[in-house]
C-alpha positions as CSV (number, residue, x, y, z in Angstrom):
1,X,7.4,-20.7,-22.1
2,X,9.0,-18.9,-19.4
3,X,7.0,-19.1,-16.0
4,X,5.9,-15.8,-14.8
5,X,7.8,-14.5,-11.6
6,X,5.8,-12.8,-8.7
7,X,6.7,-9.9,-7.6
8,X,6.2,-8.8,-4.0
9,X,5.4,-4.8,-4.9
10,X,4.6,-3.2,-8.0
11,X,7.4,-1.4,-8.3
12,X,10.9,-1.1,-6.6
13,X,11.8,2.0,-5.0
14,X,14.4,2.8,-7.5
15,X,12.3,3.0,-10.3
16,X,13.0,6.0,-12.8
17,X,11.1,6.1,-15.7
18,X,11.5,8.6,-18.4
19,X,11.1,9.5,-22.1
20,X,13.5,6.9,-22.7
21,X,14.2,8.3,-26.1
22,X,16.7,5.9,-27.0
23,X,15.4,3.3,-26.3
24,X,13.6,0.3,-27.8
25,X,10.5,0.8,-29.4
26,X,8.0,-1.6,-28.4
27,X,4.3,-2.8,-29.9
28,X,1.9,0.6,-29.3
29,X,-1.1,-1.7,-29.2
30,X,0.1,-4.3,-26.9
31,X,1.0,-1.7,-24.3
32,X,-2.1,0.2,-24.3
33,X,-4.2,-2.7,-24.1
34,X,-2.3,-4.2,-20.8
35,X,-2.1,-0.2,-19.8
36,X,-6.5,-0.2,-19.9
37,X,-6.4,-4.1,-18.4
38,X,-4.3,-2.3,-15.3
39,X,-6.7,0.8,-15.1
40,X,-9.7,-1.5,-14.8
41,X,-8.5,-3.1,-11.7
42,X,-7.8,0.2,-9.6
43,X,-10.9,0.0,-9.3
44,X,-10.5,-2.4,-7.1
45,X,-6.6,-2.5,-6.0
46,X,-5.7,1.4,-5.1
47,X,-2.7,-0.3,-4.7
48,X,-1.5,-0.2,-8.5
49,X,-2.8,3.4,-9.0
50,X,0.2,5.6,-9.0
51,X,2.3,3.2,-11.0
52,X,0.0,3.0,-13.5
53,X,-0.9,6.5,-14.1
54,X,3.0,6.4,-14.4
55,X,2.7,3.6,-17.1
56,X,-0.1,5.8,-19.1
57,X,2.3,9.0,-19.7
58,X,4.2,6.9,-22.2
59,X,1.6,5.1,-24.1
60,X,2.3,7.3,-27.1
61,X,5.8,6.0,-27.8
62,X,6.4,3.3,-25.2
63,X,10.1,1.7,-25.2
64,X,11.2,-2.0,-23.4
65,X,11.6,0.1,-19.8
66,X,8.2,0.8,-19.7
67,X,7.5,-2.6,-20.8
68,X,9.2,-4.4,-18.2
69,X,8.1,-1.8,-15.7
70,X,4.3,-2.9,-16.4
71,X,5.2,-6.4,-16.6
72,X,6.7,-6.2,-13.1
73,X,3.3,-4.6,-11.7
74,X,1.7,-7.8,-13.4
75,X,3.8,-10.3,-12.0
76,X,2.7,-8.5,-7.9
77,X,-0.9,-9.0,-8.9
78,X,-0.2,-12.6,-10.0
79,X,0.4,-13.1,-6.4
80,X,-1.7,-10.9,-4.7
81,X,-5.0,-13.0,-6.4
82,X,-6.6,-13.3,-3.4
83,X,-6.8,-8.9,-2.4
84,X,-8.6,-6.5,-2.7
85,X,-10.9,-4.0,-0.8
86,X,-13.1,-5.5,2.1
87,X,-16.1,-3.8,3.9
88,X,-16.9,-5.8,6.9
89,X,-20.5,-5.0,8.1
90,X,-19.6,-4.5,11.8
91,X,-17.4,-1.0,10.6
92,X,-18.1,2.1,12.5
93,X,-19.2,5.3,10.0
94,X,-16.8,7.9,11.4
95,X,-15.2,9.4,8.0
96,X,-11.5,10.4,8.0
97,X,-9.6,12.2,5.3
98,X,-5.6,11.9,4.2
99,X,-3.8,14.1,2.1
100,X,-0.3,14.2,1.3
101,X,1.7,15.9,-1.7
102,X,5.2,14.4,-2.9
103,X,6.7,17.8,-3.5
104,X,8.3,17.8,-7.5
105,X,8.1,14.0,-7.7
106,X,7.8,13.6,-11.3
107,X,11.5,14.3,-12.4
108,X,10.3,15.2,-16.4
109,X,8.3,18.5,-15.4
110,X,8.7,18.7,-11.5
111,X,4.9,18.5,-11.0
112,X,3.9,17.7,-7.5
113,X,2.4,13.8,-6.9
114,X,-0.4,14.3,-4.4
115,X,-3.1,11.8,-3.1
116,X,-5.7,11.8,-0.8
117,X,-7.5,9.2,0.9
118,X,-11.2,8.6,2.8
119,X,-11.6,6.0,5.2
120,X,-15.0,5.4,6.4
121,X,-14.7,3.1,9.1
122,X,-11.4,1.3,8.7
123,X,-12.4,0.9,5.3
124,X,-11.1,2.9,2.0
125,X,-14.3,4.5,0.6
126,X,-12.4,7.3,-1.9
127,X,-9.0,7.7,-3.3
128,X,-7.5,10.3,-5.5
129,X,-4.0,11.0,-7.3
130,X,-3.2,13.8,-9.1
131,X,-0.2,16.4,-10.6
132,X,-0.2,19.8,-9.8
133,X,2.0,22.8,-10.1
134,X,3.7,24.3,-6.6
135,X,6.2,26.8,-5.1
136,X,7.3,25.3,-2.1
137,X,6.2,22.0,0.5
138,X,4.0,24.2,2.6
139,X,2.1,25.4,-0.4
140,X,1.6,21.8,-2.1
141,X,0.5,20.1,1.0
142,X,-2.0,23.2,1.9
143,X,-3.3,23.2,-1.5
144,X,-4.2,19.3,-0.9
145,X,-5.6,19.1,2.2
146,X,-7.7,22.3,0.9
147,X,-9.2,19.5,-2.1
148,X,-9.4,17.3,0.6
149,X,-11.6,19.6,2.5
150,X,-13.6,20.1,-0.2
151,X,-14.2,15.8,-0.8
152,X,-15.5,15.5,2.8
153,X,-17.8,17.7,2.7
154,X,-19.5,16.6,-0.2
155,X,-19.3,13.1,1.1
156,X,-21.1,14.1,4.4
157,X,-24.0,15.8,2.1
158,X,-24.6,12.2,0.9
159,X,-24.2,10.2,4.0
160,X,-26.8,12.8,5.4
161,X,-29.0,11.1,2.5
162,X,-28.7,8.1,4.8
163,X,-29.4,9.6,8.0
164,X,-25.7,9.7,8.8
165,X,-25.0,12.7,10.2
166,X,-21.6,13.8,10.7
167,X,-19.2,17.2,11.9
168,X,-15.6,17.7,12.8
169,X,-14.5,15.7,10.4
170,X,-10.6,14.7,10.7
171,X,-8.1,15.6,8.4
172,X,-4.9,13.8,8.6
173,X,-1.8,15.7,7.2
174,X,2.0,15.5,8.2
175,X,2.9,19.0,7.3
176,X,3.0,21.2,10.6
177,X,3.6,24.6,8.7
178,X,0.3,24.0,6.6
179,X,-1.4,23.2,9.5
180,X,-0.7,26.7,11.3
181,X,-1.6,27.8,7.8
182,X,-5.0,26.7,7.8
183,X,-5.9,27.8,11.5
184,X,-4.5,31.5,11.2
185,X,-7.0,33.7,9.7
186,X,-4.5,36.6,8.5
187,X,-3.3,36.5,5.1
188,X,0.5,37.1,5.8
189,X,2.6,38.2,2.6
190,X,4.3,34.6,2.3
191,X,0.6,33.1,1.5
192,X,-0.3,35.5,-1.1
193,X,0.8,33.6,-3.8
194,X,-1.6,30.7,-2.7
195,X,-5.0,31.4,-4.6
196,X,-7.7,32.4,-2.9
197,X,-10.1,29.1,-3.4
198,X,-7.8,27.2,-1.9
199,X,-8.6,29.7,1.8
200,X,-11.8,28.0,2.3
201,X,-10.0,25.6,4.1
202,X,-10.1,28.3,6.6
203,X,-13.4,29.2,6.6
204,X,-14.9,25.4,7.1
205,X,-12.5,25.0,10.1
206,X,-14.1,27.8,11.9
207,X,-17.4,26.6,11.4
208,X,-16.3,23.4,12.8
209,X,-17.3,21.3,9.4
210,X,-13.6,20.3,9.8
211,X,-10.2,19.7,11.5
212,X,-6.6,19.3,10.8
213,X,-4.8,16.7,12.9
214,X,-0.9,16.5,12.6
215,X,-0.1,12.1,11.4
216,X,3.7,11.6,11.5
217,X,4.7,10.2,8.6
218,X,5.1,6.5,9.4
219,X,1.0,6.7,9.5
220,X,0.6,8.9,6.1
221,X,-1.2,6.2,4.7
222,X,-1.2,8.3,1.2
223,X,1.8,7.5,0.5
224,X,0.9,4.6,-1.5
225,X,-0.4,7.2,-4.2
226,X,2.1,9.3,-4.4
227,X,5.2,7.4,-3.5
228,X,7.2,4.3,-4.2
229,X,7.3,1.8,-1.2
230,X,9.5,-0.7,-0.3
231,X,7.6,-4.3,0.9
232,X,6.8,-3.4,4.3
233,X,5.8,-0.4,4.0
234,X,3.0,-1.4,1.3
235,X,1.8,-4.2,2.9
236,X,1.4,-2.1,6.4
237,X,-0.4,1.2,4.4
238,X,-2.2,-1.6,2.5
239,X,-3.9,-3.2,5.5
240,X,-4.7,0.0,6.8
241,X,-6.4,1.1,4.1
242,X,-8.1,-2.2,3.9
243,X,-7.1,-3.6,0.9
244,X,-7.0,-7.5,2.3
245,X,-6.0,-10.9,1.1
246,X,-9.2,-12.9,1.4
247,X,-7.6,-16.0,1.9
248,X,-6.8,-15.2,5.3
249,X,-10.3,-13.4,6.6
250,X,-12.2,-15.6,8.4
Protein backbone atom coordinates (compact mmCIF):
# COMPACT_ATOMS: atom_id res chain seq x y z
CA UNK A 1 0.00 0.00 0.00
CA UNK A 2 0.88 3.43 -0.93
CA UNK A 3 2.25 5.49 2.14
CA UNK A 4 0.15 8.42 2.93
CA UNK A 5 1.81 11.91 2.11
CA UNK A 6 1.48 14.90 4.61
CA UNK A 7 0.31 17.73 3.61
CA UNK A 8 1.45 21.05 5.11
CA UNK A 9 -2.20 22.94 4.75
CA UNK A 10 -5.49 21.63 4.06
CA UNK A 11 -5.96 22.91 1.05
CA UNK A 12 -3.84 24.91 -1.64
CA UNK A 13 -4.87 28.26 -2.52
CA UNK A 14 -5.85 27.35 -5.92
CA UNK A 15 -8.44 25.06 -5.05
CA UNK A 16 -11.75 25.32 -7.07
CA UNK A 17 -14.25 22.99 -6.38
CA UNK A 18 -17.54 22.70 -8.17
CA UNK A 19 -20.39 20.50 -9.27
CA UNK A 20 -17.98 18.68 -11.17
CA UNK A 21 -20.69 17.16 -13.31
CA UNK A 22 -18.55 15.32 -15.44
CA UNK A 23 -16.74 13.90 -13.45
CA UNK A 24 -16.15 10.61 -11.72
CA UNK A 25 -18.59 9.27 -9.61
CA UNK A 26 -17.20 8.13 -6.50
CA UNK A 27 -18.63 5.69 -3.36
CA UNK A 28 -21.64 8.04 -1.66
CA UNK A 29 -20.95 6.18 1.58
CA UNK A 30 -17.37 6.33 1.84
CA UNK A 31 -17.36 10.04 1.40
CA UNK A 32 -19.95 10.88 3.90
CA UNK A 33 -18.46 8.82 6.43
CA UNK A 34 -14.77 10.60 6.11
CA UNK A 35 -17.03 13.99 5.48
CA UNK A 36 -18.77 13.27 9.55
CA UNK A 37 -15.02 11.81 10.72
CA UNK A 38 -13.79 15.56 9.53
CA UNK A 39 -16.70 17.44 11.18
CA UNK A 40 -16.02 15.74 14.45
CA UNK A 41 -12.62 17.15 14.76
CA UNK A 42 -13.56 20.92 14.16
CA UNK A 43 -14.37 20.62 17.18
CA UNK A 44 -11.26 20.66 18.08
CA UNK A 45 -9.09 21.98 14.90
CA UNK A 46 -10.99 25.28 13.60
CA UNK A 47 -8.45 24.96 11.38
CA UNK A 48 -10.19 22.38 8.90
CA UNK A 49 -13.58 24.19 9.22
CA UNK A 50 -14.08 26.13 6.02
CA UNK A 51 -12.69 23.27 3.87
CA UNK A 52 -14.86 20.99 5.20
CA UNK A 53 -18.12 22.77 5.08
CA UNK A 54 -16.72 22.99 1.40
CA UNK A 55 -16.43 19.17 1.33
CA UNK A 56 -20.24 18.69 2.75
CA UNK A 57 -21.94 20.75 -0.30
CA UNK A 58 -21.17 17.78 -2.48
CA UNK A 59 -21.99 14.79 -0.39
CA UNK A 60 -25.04 14.18 -2.54
CA UNK A 61 -23.18 13.26 -5.71
CA UNK A 62 -19.54 13.47 -4.85
CA UNK A 63 -16.96 12.93 -7.95
CA UNK A 64 -12.85 12.00 -7.57
CA UNK A 65 -12.10 16.01 -7.09
CA UNK A 66 -13.82 16.12 -4.14
CA UNK A 67 -12.21 12.99 -3.20
CA UNK A 68 -8.85 13.93 -3.51
CA UNK A 69 -9.63 17.33 -2.09
CA UNK A 70 -10.71 15.52 1.33
CA UNK A 71 -7.95 13.28 1.12
CA UNK A 72 -5.49 16.16 1.00
CA UNK A 73 -7.11 17.77 4.22
CA UNK A 74 -6.35 14.16 5.75
CA UNK A 75 -2.95 13.87 4.80
CA UNK A 76 -2.28 17.87 6.88
CA UNK A 77 -3.87 16.28 9.89
CA UNK A 78 -1.64 13.24 9.60
CA UNK A 79 1.01 15.67 10.37
CA UNK A 80 -0.37 18.09 12.48
CA UNK A 81 -1.08 14.93 15.34
CA UNK A 82 0.28 16.78 17.93
CA UNK A 83 -2.39 20.39 17.61
CA UNK A 84 -4.95 21.47 18.73
CA UNK A 85 -6.52 24.20 20.99
CA UNK A 86 -4.60 25.09 24.23
CA UNK A 87 -5.89 27.09 27.29
CA UNK A 88 -3.02 27.85 29.48
CA UNK A 89 -4.26 28.77 33.10
CA UNK A 90 -2.16 32.01 33.40
CA UNK A 91 -4.55 33.72 30.26
CA UNK A 92 -5.91 37.04 30.97
CA UNK A 93 -10.13 37.13 30.55
CA UNK A 94 -10.30 40.23 28.29
CA UNK A 95 -12.77 39.00 25.36
CA UNK A 96 -12.06 40.14 21.78
CA UNK A 97 -14.28 39.58 18.67
CA UNK A 98 -13.21 39.19 14.74
CA UNK A 99 -15.31 39.32 11.96
CA UNK A 100 -14.52 39.33 8.42
CA UNK A 101 -16.73 38.48 5.17
CA UNK A 102 -15.06 37.05 1.89
CA UNK A 103 -17.30 39.04 -0.35
CA UNK A 104 -19.03 36.36 -3.20
CA UNK A 105 -16.47 33.70 -2.43
CA UNK A 106 -18.41 30.73 -3.26
CA UNK A 107 -18.11 30.86 -7.22
CA UNK A 108 -21.58 28.42 -7.67
CA UNK A 109 -24.10 30.97 -6.14
CA UNK A 110 -21.83 34.10 -5.17
CA UNK A 111 -22.83 33.76 -1.51
CA UNK A 112 -20.55 35.68 0.78
CA UNK A 113 -17.99 33.40 3.12
CA UNK A 114 -17.92 35.18 6.48
CA UNK A 115 -16.41 34.08 9.87
CA UNK A 116 -16.07 35.37 13.08
CA UNK A 117 -13.82 34.66 15.89
CA UNK A 118 -13.76 35.16 20.01
CA UNK A 119 -10.63 35.13 21.76
CA UNK A 120 -10.73 35.09 25.41
CA UNK A 121 -7.35 35.68 26.53
CA UNK A 122 -5.11 34.63 23.66
CA UNK A 123 -7.11 31.69 23.50
CA UNK A 124 -9.98 30.78 20.76
CA UNK A 125 -13.14 30.38 22.95
CA UNK A 126 -15.98 30.66 19.75
CA UNK A 127 -15.72 30.39 16.05
CA UNK A 128 -18.32 30.69 13.46
CA UNK A 129 -18.58 30.35 9.43
CA UNK A 130 -21.31 30.96 7.54
CA UNK A 131 -22.95 31.96 3.75
CA UNK A 132 -25.01 34.86 3.35
CA UNK A 133 -26.47 36.87 0.63
CA UNK A 134 -25.00 40.70 0.04
CA UNK A 135 -24.97 43.82 -2.21
CA UNK A 136 -21.73 45.19 -1.89
CA UNK A 137 -18.24 44.75 0.65
CA UNK A 138 -19.39 47.46 3.00
CA UNK A 139 -22.71 45.77 3.46
CA UNK A 140 -21.28 42.05 4.06
CA UNK A 141 -18.67 43.11 6.45
CA UNK A 142 -21.39 45.44 8.38
CA UNK A 143 -23.76 42.76 8.47
CA UNK A 144 -20.94 40.45 10.19
CA UNK A 145 -19.53 42.49 12.62
CA UNK A 146 -23.40 43.33 13.52
CA UNK A 147 -23.63 39.07 14.33
CA UNK A 148 -20.58 39.59 15.88
CA UNK A 149 -21.97 42.15 18.16
CA UNK A 150 -24.62 40.24 18.96
CA UNK A 151 -22.15 36.82 20.11
CA UNK A 152 -20.30 39.07 22.62
CA UNK A 153 -22.83 40.21 24.28
CA UNK A 154 -24.34 37.05 24.97
CA UNK A 155 -20.99 35.72 25.98
CA UNK A 156 -20.49 38.63 28.58
CA UNK A 157 -24.08 37.66 30.12
CA UNK A 158 -22.40 34.26 30.89
CA UNK A 159 -19.02 35.28 32.03
CA UNK A 160 -21.07 37.67 34.45
CA UNK A 161 -22.36 34.15 35.76
CA UNK A 162 -18.75 33.87 36.86
CA UNK A 163 -18.24 37.12 38.35
CA UNK A 164 -16.42 38.27 35.15
CA UNK A 165 -17.51 41.42 34.45
CA UNK A 166 -16.84 42.98 31.32
CA UNK A 167 -17.67 46.47 28.82
CA UNK A 168 -16.17 47.93 25.74
CA UNK A 169 -15.65 45.01 24.34
CA UNK A 170 -13.33 45.07 21.02
CA UNK A 171 -14.39 44.32 17.78
CA UNK A 172 -11.72 43.69 15.22
CA UNK A 173 -12.76 44.47 11.55
CA UNK A 174 -10.64 45.49 8.47
CA UNK A 175 -13.36 47.37 6.68
CA UNK A 176 -12.94 51.26 7.26
CA UNK A 177 -16.29 52.16 5.36
CA UNK A 178 -18.29 49.74 7.79
CA UNK A 179 -16.70 51.08 10.56
CA UNK A 180 -17.94 54.84 9.78
CA UNK A 181 -21.08 52.93 9.20
CA UNK A 182 -21.57 51.64 12.51
CA UNK A 183 -20.62 55.00 14.47
CA UNK A 184 -22.88 57.42 12.29
CA UNK A 185 -26.32 57.41 13.67
CA UNK A 186 -28.17 58.76 10.42
CA UNK A 187 -29.58 56.44 8.13
CA UNK A 188 -28.20 57.86 4.76
CA UNK A 189 -30.08 56.54 1.51
CA UNK A 190 -27.01 54.17 0.51
CA UNK A 191 -27.77 52.10 4.01
CA UNK A 192 -31.36 51.60 3.43
CA UNK A 193 -31.11 48.53 1.81
CA UNK A 194 -29.29 47.13 5.00
CA UNK A 195 -32.13 45.66 7.35
CA UNK A 196 -32.88 47.19 10.24
CA UNK A 197 -31.72 44.36 12.87
CA UNK A 198 -28.59 44.45 11.69
CA UNK A 199 -28.60 48.78 13.12
CA UNK A 200 -28.27 47.48 16.63
CA UNK A 201 -24.86 47.53 16.01
CA UNK A 202 -25.39 51.15 16.50
CA UNK A 203 -27.27 51.31 19.36
CA UNK A 204 -24.75 48.97 21.64
CA UNK A 205 -21.84 51.22 20.57
CA UNK A 206 -23.42 54.18 22.13
CA UNK A 207 -24.03 52.55 25.23
CA UNK A 208 -20.51 51.61 25.29
CA UNK A 209 -21.43 47.57 25.45
CA UNK A 210 -18.99 47.71 22.33
CA UNK A 211 -16.32 49.08 20.00
CA UNK A 212 -15.08 48.73 16.52
CA UNK A 213 -11.29 48.88 16.11
CA UNK A 214 -9.85 49.04 12.50
CA UNK A 215 -7.15 45.36 12.18
CA UNK A 216 -5.25 45.62 8.81
CA UNK A 217 -5.53 42.69 7.11
CA UNK A 218 -2.23 40.95 7.78
CA UNK A 219 -3.92 40.53 11.52
CA UNK A 220 -7.61 39.45 10.29
CA UNK A 221 -7.16 36.37 11.98
CA UNK A 222 -10.62 35.16 10.41
CA UNK A 223 -9.39 34.54 7.52
CA UNK A 224 -8.75 31.07 8.20
CA UNK A 225 -12.71 30.60 7.90
CA UNK A 226 -13.35 32.19 5.19
CA UNK A 227 -10.31 31.98 3.01
CA UNK A 228 -7.75 29.78 1.51
CA UNK A 229 -4.17 30.29 3.01
CA UNK A 230 -1.04 29.63 1.77
CA UNK A 231 1.61 27.81 4.61
CA UNK A 232 2.66 30.82 6.36
CA UNK A 233 -0.13 32.44 6.65
CA UNK A 234 -1.97 29.44 8.44
CA UNK A 235 0.48 28.58 10.61
CA UNK A 236 0.85 32.46 11.84
CA UNK A 237 -3.39 32.90 12.15
CA UNK A 238 -3.12 29.47 13.62
CA UNK A 239 -0.82 30.37 16.57
CA UNK A 240 -2.75 33.31 17.14
CA UNK A 241 -5.78 31.80 17.57
CA UNK A 242 -4.06 29.28 19.70
CA UNK A 243 -4.43 26.25 17.95
CA UNK A 244 -0.80 24.74 19.11
CA UNK A 245 1.36 21.73 18.46
CA UNK A 246 1.80 20.20 21.92
CA UNK A 247 4.93 18.74 21.21
CA UNK A 248 6.60 21.90 21.55
CA UNK A 249 4.79 23.49 24.77
CA UNK A 250 6.69 23.14 27.61
Amino acid sequence: MEKCKKESTPMTTSTYLDLDEKGKSVDESGYKGMIGSLLYLTTSRPDIMLRVCLYVRYHANPKKSHLTAVKRTIKYLKGTTNVGLWYPKSTSLNLIGFSDSYFAGFKLDRKNTTGTCYLLGSSIVSWKKQACVSLSTIEAKYIIVGSCCAQSLWMKQQLEDFGVILDHIPLKCDNISAINVSKNPIMHSRTKHIEIKHHFLRYHISKGDCYIEFVDSENQLVDIFTKPLARDRLFFIRNELGILDGSSIE
